[in-house]
C-alpha positions as a LaTeX table, in Angstrom:
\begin{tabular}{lrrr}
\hline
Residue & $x$ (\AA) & $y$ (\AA) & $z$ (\AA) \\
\hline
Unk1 & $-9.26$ & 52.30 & $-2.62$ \\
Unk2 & $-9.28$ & 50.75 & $-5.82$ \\
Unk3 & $-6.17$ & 50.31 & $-7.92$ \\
Unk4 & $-5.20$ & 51.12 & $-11.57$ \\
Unk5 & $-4.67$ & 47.60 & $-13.24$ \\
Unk6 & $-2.42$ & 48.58 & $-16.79$ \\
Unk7 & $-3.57$ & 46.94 & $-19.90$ \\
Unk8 & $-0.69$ & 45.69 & $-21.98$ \\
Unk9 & $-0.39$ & 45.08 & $-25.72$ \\
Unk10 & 0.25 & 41.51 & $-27.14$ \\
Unk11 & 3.85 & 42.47 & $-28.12$ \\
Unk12 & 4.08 & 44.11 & $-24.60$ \\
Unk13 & 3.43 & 40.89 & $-23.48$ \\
Unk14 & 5.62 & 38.73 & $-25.48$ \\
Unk15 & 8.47 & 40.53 & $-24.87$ \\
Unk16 & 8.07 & 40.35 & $-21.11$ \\
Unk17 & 6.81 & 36.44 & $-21.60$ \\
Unk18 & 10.19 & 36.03 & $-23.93$ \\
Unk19 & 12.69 & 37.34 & $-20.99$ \\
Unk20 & 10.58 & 35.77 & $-18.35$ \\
Unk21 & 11.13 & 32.14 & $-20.00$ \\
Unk22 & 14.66 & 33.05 & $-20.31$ \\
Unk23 & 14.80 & 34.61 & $-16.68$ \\
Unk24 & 12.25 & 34.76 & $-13.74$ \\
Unk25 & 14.25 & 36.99 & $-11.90$ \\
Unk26 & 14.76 & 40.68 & $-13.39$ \\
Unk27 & 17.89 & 42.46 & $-12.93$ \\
Unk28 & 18.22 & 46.60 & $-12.99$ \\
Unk29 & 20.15 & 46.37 & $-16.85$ \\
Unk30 & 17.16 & 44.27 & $-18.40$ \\
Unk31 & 14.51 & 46.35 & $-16.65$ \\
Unk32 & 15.62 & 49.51 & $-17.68$ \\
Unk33 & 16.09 & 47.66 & $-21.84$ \\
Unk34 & 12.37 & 46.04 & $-21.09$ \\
Unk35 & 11.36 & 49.34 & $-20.27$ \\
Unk36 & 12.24 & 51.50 & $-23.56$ \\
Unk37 & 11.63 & 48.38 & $-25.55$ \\
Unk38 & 7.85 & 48.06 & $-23.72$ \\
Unk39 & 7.28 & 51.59 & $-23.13$ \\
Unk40 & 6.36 & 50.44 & $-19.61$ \\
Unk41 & 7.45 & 51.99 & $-16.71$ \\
Unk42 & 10.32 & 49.77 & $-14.42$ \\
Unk43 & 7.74 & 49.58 & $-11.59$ \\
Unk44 & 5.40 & 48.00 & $-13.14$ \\
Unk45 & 7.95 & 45.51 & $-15.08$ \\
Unk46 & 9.13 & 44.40 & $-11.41$ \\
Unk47 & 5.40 & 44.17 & $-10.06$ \\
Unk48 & 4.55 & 42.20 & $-13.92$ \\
Unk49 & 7.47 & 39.88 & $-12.75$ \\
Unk50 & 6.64 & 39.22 & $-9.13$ \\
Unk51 & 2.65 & 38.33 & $-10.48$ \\
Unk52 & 4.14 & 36.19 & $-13.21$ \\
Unk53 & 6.20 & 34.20 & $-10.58$ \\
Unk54 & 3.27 & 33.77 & $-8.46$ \\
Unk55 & 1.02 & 32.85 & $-11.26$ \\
Unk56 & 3.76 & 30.14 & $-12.67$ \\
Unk57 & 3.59 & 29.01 & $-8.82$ \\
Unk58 & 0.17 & 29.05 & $-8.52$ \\
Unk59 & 0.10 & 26.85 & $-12.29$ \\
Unk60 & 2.53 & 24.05 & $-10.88$ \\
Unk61 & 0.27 & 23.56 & $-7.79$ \\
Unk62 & $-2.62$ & 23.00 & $-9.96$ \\
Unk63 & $-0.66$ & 20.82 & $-12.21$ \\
Unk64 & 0.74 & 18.64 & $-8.75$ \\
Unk65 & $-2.60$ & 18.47 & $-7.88$ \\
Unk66 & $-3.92$ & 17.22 & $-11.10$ \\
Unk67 & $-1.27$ & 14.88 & $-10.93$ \\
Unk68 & $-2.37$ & 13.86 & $-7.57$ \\
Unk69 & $-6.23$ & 13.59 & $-8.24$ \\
Unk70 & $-4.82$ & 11.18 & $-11.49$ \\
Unk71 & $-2.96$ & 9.21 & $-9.38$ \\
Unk72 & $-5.30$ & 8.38 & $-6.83$ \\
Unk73 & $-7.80$ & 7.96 & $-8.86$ \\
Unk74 & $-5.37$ & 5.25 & $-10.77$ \\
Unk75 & $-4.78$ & 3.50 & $-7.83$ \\
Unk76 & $-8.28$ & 3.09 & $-6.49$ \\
Unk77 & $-9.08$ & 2.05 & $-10.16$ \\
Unk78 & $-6.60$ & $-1.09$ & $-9.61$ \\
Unk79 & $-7.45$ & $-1.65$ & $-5.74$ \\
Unk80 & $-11.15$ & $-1.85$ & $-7.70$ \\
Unk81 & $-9.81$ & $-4.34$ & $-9.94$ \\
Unk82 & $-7.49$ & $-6.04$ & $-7.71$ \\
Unk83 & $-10.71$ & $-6.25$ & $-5.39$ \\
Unk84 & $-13.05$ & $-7.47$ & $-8.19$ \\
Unk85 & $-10.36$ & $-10.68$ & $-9.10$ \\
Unk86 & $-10.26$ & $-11.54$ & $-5.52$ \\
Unk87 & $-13.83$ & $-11.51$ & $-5.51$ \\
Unk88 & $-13.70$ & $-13.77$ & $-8.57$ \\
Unk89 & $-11.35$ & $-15.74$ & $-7.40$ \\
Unk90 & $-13.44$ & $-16.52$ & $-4.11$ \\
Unk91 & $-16.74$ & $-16.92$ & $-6.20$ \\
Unk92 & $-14.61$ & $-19.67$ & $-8.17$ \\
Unk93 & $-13.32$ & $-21.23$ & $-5.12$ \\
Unk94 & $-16.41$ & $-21.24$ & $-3.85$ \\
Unk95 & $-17.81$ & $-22.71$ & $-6.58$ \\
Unk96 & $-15.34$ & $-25.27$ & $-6.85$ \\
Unk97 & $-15.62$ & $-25.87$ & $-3.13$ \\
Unk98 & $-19.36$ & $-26.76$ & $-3.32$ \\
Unk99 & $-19.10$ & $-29.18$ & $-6.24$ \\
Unk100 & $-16.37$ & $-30.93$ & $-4.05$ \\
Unk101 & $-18.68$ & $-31.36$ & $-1.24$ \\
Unk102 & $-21.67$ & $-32.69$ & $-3.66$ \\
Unk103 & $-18.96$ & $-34.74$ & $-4.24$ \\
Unk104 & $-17.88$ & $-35.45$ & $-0.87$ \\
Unk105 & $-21.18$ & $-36.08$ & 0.14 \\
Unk106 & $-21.71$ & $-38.67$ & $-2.38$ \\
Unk107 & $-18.59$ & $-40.33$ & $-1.57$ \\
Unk108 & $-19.85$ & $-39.57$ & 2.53 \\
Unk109 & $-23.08$ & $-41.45$ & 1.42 \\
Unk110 & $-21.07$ & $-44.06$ & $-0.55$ \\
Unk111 & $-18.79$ & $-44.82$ & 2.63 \\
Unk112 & $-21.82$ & $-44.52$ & 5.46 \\
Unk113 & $-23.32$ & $-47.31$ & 3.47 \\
Unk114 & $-19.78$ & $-49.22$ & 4.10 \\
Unk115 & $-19.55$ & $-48.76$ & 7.13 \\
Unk116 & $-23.09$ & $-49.43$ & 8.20 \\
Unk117 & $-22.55$ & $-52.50$ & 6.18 \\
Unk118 & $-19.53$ & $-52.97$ & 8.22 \\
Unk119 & $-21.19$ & $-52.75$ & 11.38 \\
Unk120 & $-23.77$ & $-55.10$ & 10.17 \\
Unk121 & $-21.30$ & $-58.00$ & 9.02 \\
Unk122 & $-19.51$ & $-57.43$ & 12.75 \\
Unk123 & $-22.48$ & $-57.71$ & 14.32 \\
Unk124 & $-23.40$ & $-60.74$ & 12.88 \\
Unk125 & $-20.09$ & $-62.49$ & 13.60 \\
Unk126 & $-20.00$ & $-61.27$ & 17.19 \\
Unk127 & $-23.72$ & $-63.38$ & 17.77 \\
Unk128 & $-22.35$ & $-65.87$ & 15.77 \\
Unk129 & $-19.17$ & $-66.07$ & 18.17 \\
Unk130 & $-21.69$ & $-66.06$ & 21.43 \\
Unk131 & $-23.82$ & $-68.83$ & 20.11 \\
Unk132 & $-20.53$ & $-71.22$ & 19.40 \\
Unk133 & $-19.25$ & $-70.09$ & 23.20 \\
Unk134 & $-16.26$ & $-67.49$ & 22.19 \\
Unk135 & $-15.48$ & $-64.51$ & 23.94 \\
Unk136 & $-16.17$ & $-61.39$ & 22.22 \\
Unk137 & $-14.02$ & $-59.45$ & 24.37 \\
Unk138 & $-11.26$ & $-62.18$ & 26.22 \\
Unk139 & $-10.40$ & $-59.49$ & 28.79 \\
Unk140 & $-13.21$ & $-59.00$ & 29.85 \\
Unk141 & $-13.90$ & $-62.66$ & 31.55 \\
Unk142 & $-10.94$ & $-63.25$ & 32.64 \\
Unk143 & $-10.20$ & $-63.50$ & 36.28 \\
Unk144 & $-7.59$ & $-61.34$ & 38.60 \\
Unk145 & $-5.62$ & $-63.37$ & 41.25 \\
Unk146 & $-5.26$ & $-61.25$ & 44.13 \\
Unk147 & $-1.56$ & $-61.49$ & 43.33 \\
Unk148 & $-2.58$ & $-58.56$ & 40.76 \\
Unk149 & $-3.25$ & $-55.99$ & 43.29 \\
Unk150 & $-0.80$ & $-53.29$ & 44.44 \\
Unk151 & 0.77 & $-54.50$ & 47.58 \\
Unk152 & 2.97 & $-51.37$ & 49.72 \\
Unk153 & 6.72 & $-51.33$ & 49.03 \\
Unk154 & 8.44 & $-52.57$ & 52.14 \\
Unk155 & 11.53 & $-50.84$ & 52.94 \\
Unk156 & 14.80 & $-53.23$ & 54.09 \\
Unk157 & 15.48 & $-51.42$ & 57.30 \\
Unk158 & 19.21 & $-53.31$ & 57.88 \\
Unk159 & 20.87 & $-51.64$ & 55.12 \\
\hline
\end{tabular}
């Protein structure tokens, strides 16, 4: 069954657009006045107004949704950016990092060559010690009396 869609005129139209910006809700007074004013019949004036407030519904979802889409898209635009400076920021770091360790590792080189020179000037003391008759290490040659050794408490039995 297909159904008779009415045409309307353009100042058919902005009369019922004029009340309907006024008013989305039709009362029996205006309906009637919209309807010798129009030349439309009352039925379809309260059937224009129910598809009117479903269209104006159906326009503000689209617009929320617009609104949505925008905002997401907004805020994965600044997680992207947020995301590049911290990638930036660890690319700098890391940059800054390795000269540090070229650096460290000069200074590392720098202070193995201390410390081998270290080991060599100890070294040559400690033979120098052994020829002359020192100790190198005193504790080690030294003698223990048996005195030293852990003797078992003895418990006085007359108290």
């Amino acid at each position: 069954m297909k159904f008779w869609c009415p045409s309307y005129y353009e100042f058919q139209i902005a009369q019922l657009e004029a009340y309907f910006s006024c008013n989305e809700y039709i009362d029996g007074e205006r309906k009637r006045q919209l309807s010798l004013l129009t030349k439309i019949p009352e039925q379809q004036i309260k059937v224009w107004f129910q598809n009117r407030r479903q269209k104006k519904k159906r326009e503000l979802e689209e617009q929320q949704q617009i609104i949505r889409e925008q905002e997401q898209r907004r805020r994965q635009q600044q997680d992207h950016h947020q995301q590049q400076q911290q990638q930036q920021q660890d690319q700098s770091f890391k940059i800054r990092l390795g000269a540090r360790r070229e650096e460290g590792e000069d200074n590392e080189e720098e202070e193995e060559e201390e410390d081998q020179d270290q080991e060599r000037e100890q070294d040559r003391q400690g033979s120098h010690r052994r020829q002359e008759g020192e100790k190198e290490h005193p504790r080690e040659e030294e003698e223990y009396s048996d005195d030293d050794e852990e003797k078992p408490l003895q418990i006085d039995q007359n108290r």
